[in-house]
C-alpha positions in Angstrom: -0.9 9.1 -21.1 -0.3 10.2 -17.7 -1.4 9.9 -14.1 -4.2 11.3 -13.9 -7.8 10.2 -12.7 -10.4 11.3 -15.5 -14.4 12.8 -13.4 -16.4 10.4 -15.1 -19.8 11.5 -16.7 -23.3 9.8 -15.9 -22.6 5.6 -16.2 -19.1 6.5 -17.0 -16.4 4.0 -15.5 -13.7 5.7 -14.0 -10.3 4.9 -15.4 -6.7 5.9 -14.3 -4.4 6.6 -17.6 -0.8 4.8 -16.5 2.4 5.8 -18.7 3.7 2.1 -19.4 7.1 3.3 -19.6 7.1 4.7 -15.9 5.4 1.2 -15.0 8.5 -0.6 -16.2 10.8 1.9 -14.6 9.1 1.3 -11.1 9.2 -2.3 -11.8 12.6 -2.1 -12.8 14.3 -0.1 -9.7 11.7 -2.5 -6.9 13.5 -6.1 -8.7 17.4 -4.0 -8.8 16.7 -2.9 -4.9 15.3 -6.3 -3.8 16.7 -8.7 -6.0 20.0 -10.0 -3.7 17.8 -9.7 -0.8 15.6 -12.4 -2.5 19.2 -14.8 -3.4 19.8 -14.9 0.2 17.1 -17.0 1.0 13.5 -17.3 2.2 14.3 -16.5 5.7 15.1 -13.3 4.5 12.0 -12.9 2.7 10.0 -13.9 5.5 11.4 -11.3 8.3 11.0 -8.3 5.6 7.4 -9.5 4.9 6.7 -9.8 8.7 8.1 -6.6 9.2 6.3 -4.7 6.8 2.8 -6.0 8.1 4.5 -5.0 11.6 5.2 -1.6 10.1 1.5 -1.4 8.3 -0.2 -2.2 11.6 1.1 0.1 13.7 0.7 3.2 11.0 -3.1 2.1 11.2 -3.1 2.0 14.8 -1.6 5.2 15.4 -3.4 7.1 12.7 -6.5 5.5 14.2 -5.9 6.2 17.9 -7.6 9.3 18.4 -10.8 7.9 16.4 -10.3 4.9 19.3 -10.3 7.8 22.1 -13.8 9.6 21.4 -14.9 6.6 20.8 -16.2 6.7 17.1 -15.2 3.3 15.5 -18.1 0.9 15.6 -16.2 -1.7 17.4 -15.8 1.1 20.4 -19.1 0.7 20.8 -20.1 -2.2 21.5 -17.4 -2.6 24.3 
């Protein structure tokens, strides 16, 4: 098992082969990096979460800005 995505054949489904031991590594180190941040409370919780989206939105805005320029998106235009 390892990660890798197999081509699939003609009515094939595509399937992604995951090495469960890395699974519960990854799992491991996320709950022993955030685990105290989630004792201190669900204020806590709340401004990471909110700061992440803030973080995800403005990666898709500025990867998306020049697409916004020529004017290619669909929403452009209908403006």
């Amino acid at each position: 098992m390892s990660w890798w995505i197999e081509r699939p054949r003609e009515g094939e489904i595509r399937s992604v082969h995951v090495d469960p031991m890395s699974v519960l590594l990854a799992l491991g180190l996320i709950v022993s990096l955030y685990g105290p941040r989630l004792l201190s409370g669900p204020a806590t919780v709340t401004r990471d979460g909110v700061a992440m989206l803030a973080i995800g939105f403005s990666c898709l805005v500025l990867s998306k800005i020049s697409i916004f320029r020529r004017g290619v998106c669909a929403f452009c235009r209908r403006l």
